[in-house]
BADO-548307 format. One record per residue (C-alpha): residue number from 1; residue in three letters; x, y, z. Coordinates in steps of 0.25 Angstrom, whole numbers, m for minus. Example, Ala and Ser with C-alpha at 12.3 -4.5 7.8 and 13.67 -1.06 7.14 Angstrom:
<nodes>
{resi = 1 resn = ALA c1 = 49 c2 = m18 c3 = 31}
{resi = 2 resn = SER c1 = 55 c2 = m4 c3 = 29}
</nodes>
This chain:
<nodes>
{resi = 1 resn = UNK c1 = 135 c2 = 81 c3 = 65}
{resi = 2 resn = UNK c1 = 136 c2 = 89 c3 = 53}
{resi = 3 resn = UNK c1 = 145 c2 = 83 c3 = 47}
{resi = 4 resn = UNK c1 = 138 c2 = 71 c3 = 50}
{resi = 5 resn = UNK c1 = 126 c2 = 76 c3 = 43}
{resi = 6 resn = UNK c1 = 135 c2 = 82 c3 = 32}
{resi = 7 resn = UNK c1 = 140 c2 = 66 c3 = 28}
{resi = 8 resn = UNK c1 = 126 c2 = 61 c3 = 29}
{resi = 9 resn = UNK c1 = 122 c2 = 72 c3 = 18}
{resi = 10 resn = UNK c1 = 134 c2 = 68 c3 = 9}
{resi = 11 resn = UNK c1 = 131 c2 = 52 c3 = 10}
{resi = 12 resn = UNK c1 = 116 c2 = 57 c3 = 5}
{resi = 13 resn = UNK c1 = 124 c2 = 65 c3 = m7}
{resi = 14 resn = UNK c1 = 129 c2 = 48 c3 = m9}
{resi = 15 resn = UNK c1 = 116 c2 = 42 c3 = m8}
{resi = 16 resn = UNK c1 = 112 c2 = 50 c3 = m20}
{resi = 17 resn = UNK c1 = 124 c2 = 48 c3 = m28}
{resi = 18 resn = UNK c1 = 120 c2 = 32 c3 = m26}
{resi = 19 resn = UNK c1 = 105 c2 = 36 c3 = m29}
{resi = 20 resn = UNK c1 = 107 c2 = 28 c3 = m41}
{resi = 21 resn = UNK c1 = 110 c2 = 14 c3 = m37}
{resi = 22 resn = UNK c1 = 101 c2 = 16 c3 = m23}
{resi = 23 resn = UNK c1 = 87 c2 = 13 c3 = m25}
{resi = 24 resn = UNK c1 = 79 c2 = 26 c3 = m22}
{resi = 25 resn = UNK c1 = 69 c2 = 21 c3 = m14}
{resi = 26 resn = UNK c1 = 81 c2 = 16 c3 = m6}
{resi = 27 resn = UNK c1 = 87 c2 = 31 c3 = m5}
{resi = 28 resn = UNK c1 = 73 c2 = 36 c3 = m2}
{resi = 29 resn = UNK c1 = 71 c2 = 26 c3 = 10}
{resi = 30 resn = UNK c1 = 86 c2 = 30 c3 = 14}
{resi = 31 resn = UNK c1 = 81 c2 = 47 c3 = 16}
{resi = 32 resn = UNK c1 = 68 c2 = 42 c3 = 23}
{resi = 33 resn = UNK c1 = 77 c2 = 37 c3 = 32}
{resi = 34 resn = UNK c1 = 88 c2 = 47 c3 = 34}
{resi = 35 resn = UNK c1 = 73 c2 = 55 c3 = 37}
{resi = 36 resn = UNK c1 = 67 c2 = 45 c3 = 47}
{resi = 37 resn = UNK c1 = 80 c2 = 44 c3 = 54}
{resi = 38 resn = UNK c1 = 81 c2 = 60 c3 = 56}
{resi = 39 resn = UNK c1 = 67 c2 = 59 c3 = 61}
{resi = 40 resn = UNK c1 = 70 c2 = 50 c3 = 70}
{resi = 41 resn = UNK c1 = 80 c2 = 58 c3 = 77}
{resi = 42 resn = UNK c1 = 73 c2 = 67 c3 = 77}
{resi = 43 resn = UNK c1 = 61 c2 = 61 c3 = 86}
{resi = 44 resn = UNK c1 = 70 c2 = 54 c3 = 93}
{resi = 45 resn = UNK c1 = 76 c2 = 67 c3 = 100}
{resi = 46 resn = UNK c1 = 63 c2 = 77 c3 = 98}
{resi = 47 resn = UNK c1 = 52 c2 = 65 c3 = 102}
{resi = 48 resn = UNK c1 = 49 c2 = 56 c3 = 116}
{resi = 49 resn = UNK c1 = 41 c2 = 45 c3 = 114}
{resi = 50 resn = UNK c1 = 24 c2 = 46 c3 = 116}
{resi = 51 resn = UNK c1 = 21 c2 = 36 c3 = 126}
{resi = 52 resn = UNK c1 = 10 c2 = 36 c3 = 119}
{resi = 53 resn = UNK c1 = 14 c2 = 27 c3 = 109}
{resi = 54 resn = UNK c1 = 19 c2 = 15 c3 = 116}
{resi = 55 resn = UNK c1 = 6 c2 = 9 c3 = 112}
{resi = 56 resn = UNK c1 = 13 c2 = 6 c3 = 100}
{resi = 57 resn = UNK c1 = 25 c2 = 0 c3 = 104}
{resi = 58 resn = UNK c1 = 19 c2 = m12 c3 = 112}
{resi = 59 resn = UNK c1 = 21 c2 = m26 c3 = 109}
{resi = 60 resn = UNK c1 = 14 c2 = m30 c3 = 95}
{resi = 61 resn = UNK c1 = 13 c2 = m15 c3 = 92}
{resi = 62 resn = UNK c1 = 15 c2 = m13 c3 = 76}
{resi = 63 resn = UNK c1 = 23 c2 = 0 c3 = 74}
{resi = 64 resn = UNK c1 = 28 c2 = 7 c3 = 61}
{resi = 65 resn = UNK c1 = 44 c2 = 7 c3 = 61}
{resi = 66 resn = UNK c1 = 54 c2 = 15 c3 = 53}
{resi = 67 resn = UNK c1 = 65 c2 = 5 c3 = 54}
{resi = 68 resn = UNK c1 = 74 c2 = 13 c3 = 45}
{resi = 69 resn = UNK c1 = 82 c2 = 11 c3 = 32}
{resi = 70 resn = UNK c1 = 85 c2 = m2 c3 = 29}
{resi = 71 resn = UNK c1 = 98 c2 = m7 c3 = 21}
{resi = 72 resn = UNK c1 = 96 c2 = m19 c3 = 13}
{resi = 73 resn = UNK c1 = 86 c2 = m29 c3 = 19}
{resi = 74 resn = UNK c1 = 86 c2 = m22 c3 = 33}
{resi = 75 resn = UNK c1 = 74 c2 = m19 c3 = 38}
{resi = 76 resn = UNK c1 = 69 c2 = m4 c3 = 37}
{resi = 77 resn = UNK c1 = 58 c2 = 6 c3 = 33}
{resi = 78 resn = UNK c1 = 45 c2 = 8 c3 = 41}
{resi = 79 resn = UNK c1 = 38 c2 = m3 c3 = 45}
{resi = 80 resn = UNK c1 = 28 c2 = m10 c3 = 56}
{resi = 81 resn = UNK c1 = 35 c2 = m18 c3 = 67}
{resi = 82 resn = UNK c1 = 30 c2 = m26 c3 = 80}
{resi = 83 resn = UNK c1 = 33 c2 = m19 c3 = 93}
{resi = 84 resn = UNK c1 = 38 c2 = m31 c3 = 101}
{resi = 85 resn = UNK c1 = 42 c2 = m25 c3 = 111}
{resi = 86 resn = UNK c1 = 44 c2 = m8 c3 = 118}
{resi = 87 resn = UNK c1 = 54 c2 = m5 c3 = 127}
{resi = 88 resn = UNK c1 = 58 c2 = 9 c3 = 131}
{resi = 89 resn = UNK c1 = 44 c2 = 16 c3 = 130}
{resi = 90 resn = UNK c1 = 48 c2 = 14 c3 = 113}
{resi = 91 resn = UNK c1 = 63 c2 = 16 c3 = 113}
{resi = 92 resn = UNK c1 = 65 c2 = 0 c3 = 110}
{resi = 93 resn = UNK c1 = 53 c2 = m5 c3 = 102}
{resi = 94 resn = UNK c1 = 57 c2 = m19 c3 = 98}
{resi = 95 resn = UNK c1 = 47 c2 = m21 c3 = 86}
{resi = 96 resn = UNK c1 = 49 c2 = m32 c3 = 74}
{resi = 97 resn = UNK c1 = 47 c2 = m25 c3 = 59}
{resi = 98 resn = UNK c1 = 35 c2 = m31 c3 = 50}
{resi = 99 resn = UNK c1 = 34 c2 = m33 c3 = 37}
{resi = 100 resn = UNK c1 = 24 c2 = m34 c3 = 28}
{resi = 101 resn = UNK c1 = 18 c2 = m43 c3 = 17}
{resi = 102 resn = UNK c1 = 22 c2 = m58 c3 = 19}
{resi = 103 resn = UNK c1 = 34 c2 = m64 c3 = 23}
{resi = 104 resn = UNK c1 = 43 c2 = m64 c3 = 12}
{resi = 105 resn = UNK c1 = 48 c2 = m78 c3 = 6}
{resi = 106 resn = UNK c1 = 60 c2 = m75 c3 = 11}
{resi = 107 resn = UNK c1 = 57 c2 = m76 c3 = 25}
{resi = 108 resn = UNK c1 = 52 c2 = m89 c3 = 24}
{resi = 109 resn = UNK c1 = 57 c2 = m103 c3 = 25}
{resi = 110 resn = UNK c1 = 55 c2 = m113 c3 = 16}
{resi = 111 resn = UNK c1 = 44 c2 = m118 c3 = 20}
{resi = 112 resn = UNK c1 = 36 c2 = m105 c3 = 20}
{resi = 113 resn = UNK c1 = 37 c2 = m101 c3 = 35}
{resi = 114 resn = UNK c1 = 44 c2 = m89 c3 = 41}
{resi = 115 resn = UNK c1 = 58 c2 = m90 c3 = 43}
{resi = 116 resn = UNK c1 = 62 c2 = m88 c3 = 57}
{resi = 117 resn = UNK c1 = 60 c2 = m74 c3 = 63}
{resi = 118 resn = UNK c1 = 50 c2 = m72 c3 = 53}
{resi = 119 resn = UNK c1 = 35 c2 = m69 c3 = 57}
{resi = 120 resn = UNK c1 = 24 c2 = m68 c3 = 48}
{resi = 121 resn = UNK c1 = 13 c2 = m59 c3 = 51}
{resi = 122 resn = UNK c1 = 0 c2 = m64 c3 = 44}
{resi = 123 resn = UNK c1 = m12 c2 = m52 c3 = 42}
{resi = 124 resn = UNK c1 = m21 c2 = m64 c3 = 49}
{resi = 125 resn = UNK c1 = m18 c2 = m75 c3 = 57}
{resi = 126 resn = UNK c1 = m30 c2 = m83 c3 = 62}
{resi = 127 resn = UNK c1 = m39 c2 = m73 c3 = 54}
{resi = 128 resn = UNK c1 = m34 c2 = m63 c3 = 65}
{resi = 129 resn = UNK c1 = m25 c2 = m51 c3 = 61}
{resi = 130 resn = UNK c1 = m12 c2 = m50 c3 = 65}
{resi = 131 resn = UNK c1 = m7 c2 = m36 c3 = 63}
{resi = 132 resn = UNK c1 = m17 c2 = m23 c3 = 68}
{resi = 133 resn = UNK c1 = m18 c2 = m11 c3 = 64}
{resi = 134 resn = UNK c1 = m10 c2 = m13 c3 = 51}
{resi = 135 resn = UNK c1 = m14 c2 = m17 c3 = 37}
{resi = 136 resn = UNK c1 = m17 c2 = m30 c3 = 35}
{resi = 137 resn = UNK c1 = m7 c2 = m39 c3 = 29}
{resi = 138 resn = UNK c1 = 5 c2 = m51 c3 = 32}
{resi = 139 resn = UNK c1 = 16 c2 = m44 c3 = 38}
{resi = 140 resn = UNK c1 = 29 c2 = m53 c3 = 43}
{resi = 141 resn = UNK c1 = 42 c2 = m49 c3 = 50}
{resi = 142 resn = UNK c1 = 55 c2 = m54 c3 = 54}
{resi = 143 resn = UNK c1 = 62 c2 = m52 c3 = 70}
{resi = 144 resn = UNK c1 = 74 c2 = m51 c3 = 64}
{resi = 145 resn = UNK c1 = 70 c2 = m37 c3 = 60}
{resi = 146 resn = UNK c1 = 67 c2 = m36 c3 = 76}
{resi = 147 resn = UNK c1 = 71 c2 = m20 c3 = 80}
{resi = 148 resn = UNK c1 = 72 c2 = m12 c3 = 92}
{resi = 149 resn = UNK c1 = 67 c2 = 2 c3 = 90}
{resi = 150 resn = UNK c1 = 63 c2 = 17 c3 = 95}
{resi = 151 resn = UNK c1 = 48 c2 = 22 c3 = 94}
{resi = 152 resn = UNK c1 = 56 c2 = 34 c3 = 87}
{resi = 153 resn = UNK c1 = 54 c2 = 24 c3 = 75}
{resi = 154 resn = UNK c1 = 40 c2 = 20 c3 = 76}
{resi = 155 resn = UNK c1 = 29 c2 = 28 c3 = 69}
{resi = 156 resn = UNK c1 = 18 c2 = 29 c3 = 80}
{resi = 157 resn = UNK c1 = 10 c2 = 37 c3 = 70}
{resi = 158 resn = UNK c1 = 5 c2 = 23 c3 = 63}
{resi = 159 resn = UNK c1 = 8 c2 = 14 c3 = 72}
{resi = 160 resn = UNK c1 = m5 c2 = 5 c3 = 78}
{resi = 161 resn = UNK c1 = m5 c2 = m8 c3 = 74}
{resi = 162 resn = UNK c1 = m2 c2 = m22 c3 = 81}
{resi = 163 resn = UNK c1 = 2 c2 = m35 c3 = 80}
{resi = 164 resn = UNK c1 = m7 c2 = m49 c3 = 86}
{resi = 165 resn = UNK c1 = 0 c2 = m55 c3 = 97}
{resi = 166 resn = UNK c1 = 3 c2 = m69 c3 = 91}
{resi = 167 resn = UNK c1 = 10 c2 = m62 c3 = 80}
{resi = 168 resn = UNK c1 = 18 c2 = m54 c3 = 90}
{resi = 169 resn = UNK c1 = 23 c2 = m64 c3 = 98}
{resi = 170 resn = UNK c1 = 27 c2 = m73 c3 = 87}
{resi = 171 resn = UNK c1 = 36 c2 = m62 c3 = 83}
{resi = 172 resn = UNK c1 = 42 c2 = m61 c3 = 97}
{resi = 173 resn = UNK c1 = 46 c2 = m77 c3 = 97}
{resi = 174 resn = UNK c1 = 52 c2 = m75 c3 = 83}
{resi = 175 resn = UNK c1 = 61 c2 = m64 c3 = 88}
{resi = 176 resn = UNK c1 = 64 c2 = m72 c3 = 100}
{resi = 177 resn = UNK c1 = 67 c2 = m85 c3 = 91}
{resi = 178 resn = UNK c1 = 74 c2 = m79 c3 = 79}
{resi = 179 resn = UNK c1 = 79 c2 = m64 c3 = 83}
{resi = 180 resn = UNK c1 = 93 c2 = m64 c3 = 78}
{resi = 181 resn = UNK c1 = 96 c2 = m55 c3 = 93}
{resi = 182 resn = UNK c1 = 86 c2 = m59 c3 = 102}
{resi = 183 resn = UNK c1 = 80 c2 = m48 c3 = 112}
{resi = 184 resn = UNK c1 = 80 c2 = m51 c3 = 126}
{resi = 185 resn = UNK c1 = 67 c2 = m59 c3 = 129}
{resi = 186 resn = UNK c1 = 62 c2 = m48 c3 = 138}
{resi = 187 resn = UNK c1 = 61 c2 = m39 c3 = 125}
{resi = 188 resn = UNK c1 = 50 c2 = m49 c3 = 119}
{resi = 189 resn = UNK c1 = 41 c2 = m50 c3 = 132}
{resi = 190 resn = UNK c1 = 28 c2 = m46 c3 = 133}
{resi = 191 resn = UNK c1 = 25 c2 = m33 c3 = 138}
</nodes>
């Protein structure tokens, strides 16, 4: 293992030789990582999971992610996701990342409608909010960016928000329709 550790503090010595033609806010967001990831091991094998938050990990629940570094236009960082479904007591939390703002032109068809697997997330439908417990604003997300994960990534410290169930369910059909490898139906049934 020390040699292990050894290679990895030498290919840091090369991250800073290439500093120069590497954008820095890329280099930071790289060290927070290599952070996060140690800390990560570190609860994984020091902490057990508090029973007492799988009141965050129900279905609609809105969690703060750290979904890690991203490489070009994968996705990464911290961000909200929708709980879709908790299996395991939090050790397979399949949740769908949001986005916020509105839906980029990119995401839409011609005529002006989401592409497929595309779900916008209006502050308001029907003057009735459709996010709680968050600041007010258009959000959207894709199912593609679908992702099974370990409540050792999800920050219970600001997590207490939720999604309308209309909303939630019209994410649910569009990972059934368009998710590129569809989850066993059983994953996406009511619980």
């Amino acid at each position: 293992m020390t040699h292990r550790l050894l290679r990895a503090i030498k290919y840091l010595f090369v991250l800073v030789k290439y500093r120069k033609i590497i954008d820095e806010k890329v280099i930071n967001l790289f060290l927070e990582s290599i952070k996060n990831n140690v800390s990560f091991l570190i609860k994984e094998k020091t902490e057990t999971f508090d029973e007492n938050n799988l009141q965050y990990l129900t279905r609609g629940s809105i969690i703060w992610v750290e979904f890690g570094f991203n490489i070009g236009h994968e996705f990464g960082g911290r961000h909200p996701a929708l709980v879709l479904k908790n299996i395991n007591k939090g050790e397979d939390i399949y949740v769908v990342p949001l986005d916020s703002g509105s839906l980029p032109e990119t995401k839409r068809k011609t005529n002006g409608e989401p592409k497929d697997g595309y779900i916008e997330i209006p502050k308001f439908n029907n003057n009735k909010e459709t996010v709680f417990g968050m600041q007010k604003m258009d959000r959207w997300c894709s199912v593609y960016r679908l992702r099974c994960i370990s409540w050792i990534l999800v920050d219970f410290s600001s997590t207490d928000a939720w999604m309308r169930s209309d909303y939630v369910e019209k994410i649910e059909e569009a990972v059934k329709k368009y998710h590129f490898n569809p989850l066993p139906r059983k994953i996406l049934t009511k619980t």
